[in-house]
C-alpha positions in Angstrom: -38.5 87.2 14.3 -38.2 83.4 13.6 -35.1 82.0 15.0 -34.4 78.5 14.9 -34.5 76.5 18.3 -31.1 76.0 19.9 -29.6 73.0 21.2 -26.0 72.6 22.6 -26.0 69.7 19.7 -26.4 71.9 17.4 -23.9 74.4 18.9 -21.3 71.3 19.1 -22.3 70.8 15.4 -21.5 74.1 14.8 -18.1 74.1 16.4 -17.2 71.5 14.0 -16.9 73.5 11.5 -15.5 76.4 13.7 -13.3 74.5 15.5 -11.1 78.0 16.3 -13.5 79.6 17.4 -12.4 82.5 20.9 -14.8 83.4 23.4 -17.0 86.4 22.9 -20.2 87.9 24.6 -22.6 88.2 21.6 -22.4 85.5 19.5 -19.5 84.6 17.4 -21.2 84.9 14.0 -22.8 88.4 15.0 -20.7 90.7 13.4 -22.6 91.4 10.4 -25.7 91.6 12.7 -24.3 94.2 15.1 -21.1 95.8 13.4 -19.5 95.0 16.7 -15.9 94.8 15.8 -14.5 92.8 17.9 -16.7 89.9 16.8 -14.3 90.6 13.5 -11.6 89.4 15.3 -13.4 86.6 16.4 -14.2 85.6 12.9 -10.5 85.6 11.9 -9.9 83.5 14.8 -12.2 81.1 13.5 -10.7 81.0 10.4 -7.9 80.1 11.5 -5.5 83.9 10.5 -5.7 84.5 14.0 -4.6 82.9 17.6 -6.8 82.4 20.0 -8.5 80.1 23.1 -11.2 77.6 22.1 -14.4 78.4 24.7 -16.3 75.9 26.3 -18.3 73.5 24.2 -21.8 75.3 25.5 -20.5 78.6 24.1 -20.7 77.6 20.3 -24.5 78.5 19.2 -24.9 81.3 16.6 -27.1 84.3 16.7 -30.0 82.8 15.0 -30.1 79.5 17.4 -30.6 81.6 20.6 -34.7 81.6 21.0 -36.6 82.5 23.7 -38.4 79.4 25.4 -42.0 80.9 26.7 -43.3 82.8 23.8 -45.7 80.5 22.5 -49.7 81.2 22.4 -51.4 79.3 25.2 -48.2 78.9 27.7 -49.3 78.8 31.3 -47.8 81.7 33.6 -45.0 80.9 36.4 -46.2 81.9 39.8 -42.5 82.7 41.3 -44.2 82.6 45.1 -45.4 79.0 44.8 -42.6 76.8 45.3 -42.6 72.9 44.3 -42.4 70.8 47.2 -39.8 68.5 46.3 -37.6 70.9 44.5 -38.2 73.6 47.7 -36.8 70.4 50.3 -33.9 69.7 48.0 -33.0 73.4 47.7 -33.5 74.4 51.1 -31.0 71.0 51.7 -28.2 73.2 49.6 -28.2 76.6 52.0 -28.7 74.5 54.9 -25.1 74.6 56.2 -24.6 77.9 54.7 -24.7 81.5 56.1 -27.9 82.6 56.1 -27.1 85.9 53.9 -28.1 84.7 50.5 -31.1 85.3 48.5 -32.3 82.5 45.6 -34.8 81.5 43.5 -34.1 78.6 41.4 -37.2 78.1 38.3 -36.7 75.0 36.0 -39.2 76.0 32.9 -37.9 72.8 30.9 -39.6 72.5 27.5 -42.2 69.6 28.0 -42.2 69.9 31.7 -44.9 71.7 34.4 -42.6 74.6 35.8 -40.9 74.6 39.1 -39.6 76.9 41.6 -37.6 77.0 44.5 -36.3 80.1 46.7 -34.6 80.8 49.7 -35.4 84.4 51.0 -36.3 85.7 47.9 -38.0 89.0 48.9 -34.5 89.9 50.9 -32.9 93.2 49.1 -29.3 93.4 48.7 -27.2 95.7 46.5 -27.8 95.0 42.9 -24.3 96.1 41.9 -23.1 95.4 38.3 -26.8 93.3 37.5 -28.3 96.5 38.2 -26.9 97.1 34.1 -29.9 94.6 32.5 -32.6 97.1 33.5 -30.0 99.9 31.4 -30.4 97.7 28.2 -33.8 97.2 29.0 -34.5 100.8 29.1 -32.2 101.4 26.1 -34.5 98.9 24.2 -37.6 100.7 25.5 -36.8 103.5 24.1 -35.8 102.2 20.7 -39.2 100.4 20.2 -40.5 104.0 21.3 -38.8 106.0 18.5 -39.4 103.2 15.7 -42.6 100.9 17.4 -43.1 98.8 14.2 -39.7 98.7 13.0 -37.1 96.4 14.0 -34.7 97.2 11.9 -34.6 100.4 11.9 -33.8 99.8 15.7 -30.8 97.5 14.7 -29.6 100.2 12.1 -29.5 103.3 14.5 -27.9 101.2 17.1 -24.8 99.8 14.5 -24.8 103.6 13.2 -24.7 105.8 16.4 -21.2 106.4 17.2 -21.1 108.0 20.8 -18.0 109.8 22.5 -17.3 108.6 26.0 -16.4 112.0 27.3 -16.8 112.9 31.0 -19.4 109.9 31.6 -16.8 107.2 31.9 -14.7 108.3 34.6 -13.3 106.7 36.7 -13.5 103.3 35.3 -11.6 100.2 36.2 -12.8 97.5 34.0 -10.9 96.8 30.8 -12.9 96.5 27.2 -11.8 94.8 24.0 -10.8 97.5 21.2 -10.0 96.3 18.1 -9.1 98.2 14.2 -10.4 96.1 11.7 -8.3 97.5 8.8 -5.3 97.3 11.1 -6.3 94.5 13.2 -4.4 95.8 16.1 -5.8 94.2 19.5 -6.3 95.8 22.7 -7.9 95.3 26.0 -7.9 98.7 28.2 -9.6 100.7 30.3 -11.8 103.2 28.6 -11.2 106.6 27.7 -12.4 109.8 27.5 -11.8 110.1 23.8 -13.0 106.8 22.9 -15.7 106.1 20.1 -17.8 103.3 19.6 -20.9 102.6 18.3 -24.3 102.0 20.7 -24.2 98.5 19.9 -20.5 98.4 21.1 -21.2 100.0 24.1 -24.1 98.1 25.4 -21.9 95.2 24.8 -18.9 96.2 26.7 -21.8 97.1 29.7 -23.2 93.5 29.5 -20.3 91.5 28.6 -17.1 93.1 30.0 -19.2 94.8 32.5 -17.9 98.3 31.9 -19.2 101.0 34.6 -17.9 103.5 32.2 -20.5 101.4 29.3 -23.0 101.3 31.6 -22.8 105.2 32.0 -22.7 105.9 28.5 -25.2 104.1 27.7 -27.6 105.4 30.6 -27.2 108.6 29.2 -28.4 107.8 25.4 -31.0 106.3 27.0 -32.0 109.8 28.7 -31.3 111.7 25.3 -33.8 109.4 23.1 -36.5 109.8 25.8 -36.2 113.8 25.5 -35.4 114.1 21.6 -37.0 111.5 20.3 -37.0 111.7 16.5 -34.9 114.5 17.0 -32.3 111.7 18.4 -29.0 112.4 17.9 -28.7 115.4 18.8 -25.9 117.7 18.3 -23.1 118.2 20.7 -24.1 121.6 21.4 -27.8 120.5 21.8 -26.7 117.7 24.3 -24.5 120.0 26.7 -27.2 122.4 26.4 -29.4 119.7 27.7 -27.6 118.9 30.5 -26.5 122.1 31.8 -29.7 123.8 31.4 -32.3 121.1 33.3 -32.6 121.6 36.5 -30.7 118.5 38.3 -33.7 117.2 39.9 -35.6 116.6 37.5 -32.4 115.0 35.3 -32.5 112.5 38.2 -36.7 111.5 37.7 -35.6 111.0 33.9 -32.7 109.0 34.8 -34.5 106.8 36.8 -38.0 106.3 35.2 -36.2 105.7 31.8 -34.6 102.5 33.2 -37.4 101.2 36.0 -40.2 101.8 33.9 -39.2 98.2 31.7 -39.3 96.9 34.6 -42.5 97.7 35.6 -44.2 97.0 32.7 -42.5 94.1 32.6 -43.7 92.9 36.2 -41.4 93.8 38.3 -42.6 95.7 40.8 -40.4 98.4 42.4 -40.1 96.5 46.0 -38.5 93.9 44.3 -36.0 96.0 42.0 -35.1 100.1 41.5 -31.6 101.2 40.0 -31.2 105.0 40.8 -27.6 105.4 40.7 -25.2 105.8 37.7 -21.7 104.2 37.9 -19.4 106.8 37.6 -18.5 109.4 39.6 -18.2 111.5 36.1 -21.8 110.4 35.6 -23.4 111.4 39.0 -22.1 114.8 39.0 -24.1 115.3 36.1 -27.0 113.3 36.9 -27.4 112.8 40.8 -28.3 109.7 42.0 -31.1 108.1 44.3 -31.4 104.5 46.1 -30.7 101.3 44.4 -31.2 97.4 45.4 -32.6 94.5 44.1 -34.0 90.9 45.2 -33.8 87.2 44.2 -37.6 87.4 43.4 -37.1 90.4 41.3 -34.6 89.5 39.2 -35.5 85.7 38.4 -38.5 87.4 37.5 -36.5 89.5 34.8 -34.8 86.0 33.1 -39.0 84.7 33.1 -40.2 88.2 31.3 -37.1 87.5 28.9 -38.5 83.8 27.6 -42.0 85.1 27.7 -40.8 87.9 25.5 -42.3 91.0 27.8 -39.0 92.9 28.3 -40.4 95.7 25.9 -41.3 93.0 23.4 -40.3 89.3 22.1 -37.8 91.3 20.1 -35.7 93.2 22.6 -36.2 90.5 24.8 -34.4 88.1 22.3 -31.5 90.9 21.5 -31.1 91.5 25.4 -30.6 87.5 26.0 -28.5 87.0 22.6 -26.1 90.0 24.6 -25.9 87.8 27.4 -24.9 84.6 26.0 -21.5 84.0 27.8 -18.9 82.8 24.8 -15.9 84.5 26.8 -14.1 83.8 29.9 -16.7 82.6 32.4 -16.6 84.0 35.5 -18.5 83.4 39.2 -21.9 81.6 39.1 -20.8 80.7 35.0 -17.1 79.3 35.7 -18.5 75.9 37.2 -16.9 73.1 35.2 -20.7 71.2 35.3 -21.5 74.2 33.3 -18.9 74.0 30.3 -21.4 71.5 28.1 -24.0 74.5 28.5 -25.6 77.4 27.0 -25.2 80.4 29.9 -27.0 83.8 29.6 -25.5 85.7 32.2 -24.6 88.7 34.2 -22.8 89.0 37.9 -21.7 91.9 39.8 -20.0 92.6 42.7 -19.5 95.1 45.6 -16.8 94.6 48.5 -15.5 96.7 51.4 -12.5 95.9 53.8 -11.5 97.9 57.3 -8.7 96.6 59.2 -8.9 92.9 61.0 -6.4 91.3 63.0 -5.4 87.9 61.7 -7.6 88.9 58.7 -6.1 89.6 54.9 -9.1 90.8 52.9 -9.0 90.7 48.8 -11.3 91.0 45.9 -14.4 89.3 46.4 -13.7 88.8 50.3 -14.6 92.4 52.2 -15.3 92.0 56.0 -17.5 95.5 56.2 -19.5 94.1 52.7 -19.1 91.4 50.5 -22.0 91.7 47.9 -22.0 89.2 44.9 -24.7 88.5 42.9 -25.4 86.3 39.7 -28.2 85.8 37.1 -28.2 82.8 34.8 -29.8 81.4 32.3 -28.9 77.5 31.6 -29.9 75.3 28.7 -28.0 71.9 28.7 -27.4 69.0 26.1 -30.1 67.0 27.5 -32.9 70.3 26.8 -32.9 71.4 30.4 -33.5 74.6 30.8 -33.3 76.6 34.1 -33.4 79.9 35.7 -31.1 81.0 38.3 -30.7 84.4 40.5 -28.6 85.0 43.5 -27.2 87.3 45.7 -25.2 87.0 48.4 -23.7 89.3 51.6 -21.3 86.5 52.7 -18.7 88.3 54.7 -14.5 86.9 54.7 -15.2 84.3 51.9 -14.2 84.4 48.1 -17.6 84.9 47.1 -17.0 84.2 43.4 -15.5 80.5 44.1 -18.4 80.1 46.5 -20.9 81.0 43.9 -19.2 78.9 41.2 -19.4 75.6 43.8 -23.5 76.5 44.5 -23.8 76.5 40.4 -21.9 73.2 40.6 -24.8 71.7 43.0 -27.7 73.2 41.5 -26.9 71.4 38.2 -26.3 68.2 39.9 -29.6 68.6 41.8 -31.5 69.0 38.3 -29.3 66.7 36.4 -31.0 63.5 35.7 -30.2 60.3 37.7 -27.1 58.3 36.2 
């Protein structure tokens, strides 16, 4: 697929002609791409029928200027264990005065440029928590090339097409989705339900974007129905419960988890530095039961590096997994850093937190005093054709871990930023 190469000047560019334009995950012109229908919404925003909040100006490319940076013949490999000297000092100068329980890797692969990397315990394993959802797509993408190997579009079609129920899979769930009728063009943003209907596509986007656990259940679960059906994929309702209820637990569990690690392995990413075992809701595991799950620095900086090269399943899953995680919405954590706003950001956080009772101590979201996990991937591309890699987790306990992270994003750029 030939894309052409995007620049936040061009995005700006763009947003002179959509000057409306409301934030949104995939990007804004994707609708007739994806049949997401939300992104219909968006385009009546743009247009002007509709209200709605301008996003930042890095949030403006279009579907066909997101390209992946690394797939050219003849480019040299990144060796994420060899640091650069002077980006490793300046780095280590940035965690220097803070708690030790971070992980980091930091890898500047700016067109032009030799690659560097920096890290700071990058092996460490921490929780994975809502990040834990890129190895879902992955697998989901896997298994797509799998049913239709030399036909892209066929992939796209059966994804825009398949309309899947949420049923017991998405409970509980606490994050809210946007739902929107297009003939009605009533608006929502809710929790999902058990009735709800939407598409594949739709779903993996609420998992990447809105970070749904209810999504990322859903979604999990296709993923283990086109591994055992194959071209019989859909199956029936009948033929799915049968499924379920009939294979032995067990072995639903080695499906579960092969169907979403193996991307990762054959994308390099060995299972010391990352294994998701565990589905995210409670409605999920008592139908598939889980197994152990964690993640490092290392492990998933080297997910954002098998992205540009194109080696998560291939260049064209890699390019639809990245195009997901363009951040045109609210930014959040790592991505809310005003240095950011002039970006491009391809991004996914998550979070885990857990309070007991502390004297003198008020614990909140983001700020747990038994666990705090918080943990950000990004993908940056600036005005000036930087482009950097960034992966980081943290265990930082009684802090608000997402302003912390959002004021480490705010160094890093100014640490790669050219001098003034």
């Amino acid at each position: 697929m030939t894309s052409v190469p995007p620049t936040v000047a061009a995005g700006l560019a763009l947003a002179a002609v959509l000057a409306a334009l409301a934030p949104d995950p995939y990007p804004i012109d994707g609708y007739g791409r994806t049949g997401i229908r939300r992104l219909e919404r968006q385009r009546l925003i743009a247009d002007g029928t509709l209200p709605g909040t301008k996003p930042p100006p890095g949030a403006l490319l279009g579907w066909r200027q997101i390209r992946l940076h690394r797939v050219s013949p003849g480019t040299p490999p990144v060796d994420l264990d060899r640091a650069d000297p002077d980006l490793q000092r300046r780095v280590e100068a940035l965690f220097r005065s803070r708690d030790p329980n971070y992980g980091f890797v930091l890898v500047d692969i700016t067109p032009g440029r030799d690659a560097r990397v920096a890290r700071v315990q990058s092996e460490r394993r921490f929780m994975p928590g809502s990040v834990g959802k890129l190895t879902i797509v992955a697998g989901l993408f896997a298994e797509l090339k799998r049913l239709f190997p030399g036909d892209e579009e066929a992939r796209l079609a059966l994804l825009r097409s398949r309309v899947v129920r949420g049923g017991r899979w998405v409970v509980p769930n606490s994050h809210t989705v946007p739902v929107y009728d297009p003939q009605t063009k009533a608006f929502r943003s809710r929790t999902v339900q058990e009735t709800d209907e939407f598409t594949l596509f739709e779903w993996a986007d609420h998992m990447i974007s809105a970070s749904s656990n209810a999504a990322a259940s859903v979604v999990w679960k296709e993923v283990m129905l086109l591994r055992h059906f194959g071209s019989a994929y859909p199956p029936s309702p009948a033929a799915e419960q049968a499924f379920f209820a009939e294979t032995r637990k067990s072995e639903l569990t080695e499906l579960a988890v092969d169907v979403v690690n193996t991307p990762l392995r054959n994308a390099g990413i060995p299972e010391e530095d990352w294994r998701l075992g565990t589905m995210f809701t409670r409605g999920a595991t008592a139908v598939v039961p889980g197994s152990s799950s964690y993640g490092t620095a290392r492990g998933f900086a080297r997910y954002l590096l098998a992205l540009e090269e194109g080696r998560v399943v291939d260049p064209f899953s890699s390019l639809e997994i990245k195009r997901l995680m363009y951040q045109t919405q609210r930014r959040i954590r790592y991505a809310s850093s005003p240095a950011l706003a002039d970006a491009a950001v391809y991004f996914k956080s998550g979070s885990q937190y857990r309070c007991r009772a502390e004297e003198g101590f008020e614990c909140g979201q983001y700020r747990g005093n038994v666990e705090n996990y918080m943990n950000s991937v990004a993908t940056v591309e600036t005005g000036d054709g930087r482009v950097y890699l960034v992966a980081v987790m943290s265990n930082v306990l009684r802090v608000n871990s997402a302003t912390d992270h959002q004021a480490l994003a705010t160094q890093v750029e100014r640490l790669l930023a050219p001098p003034r």
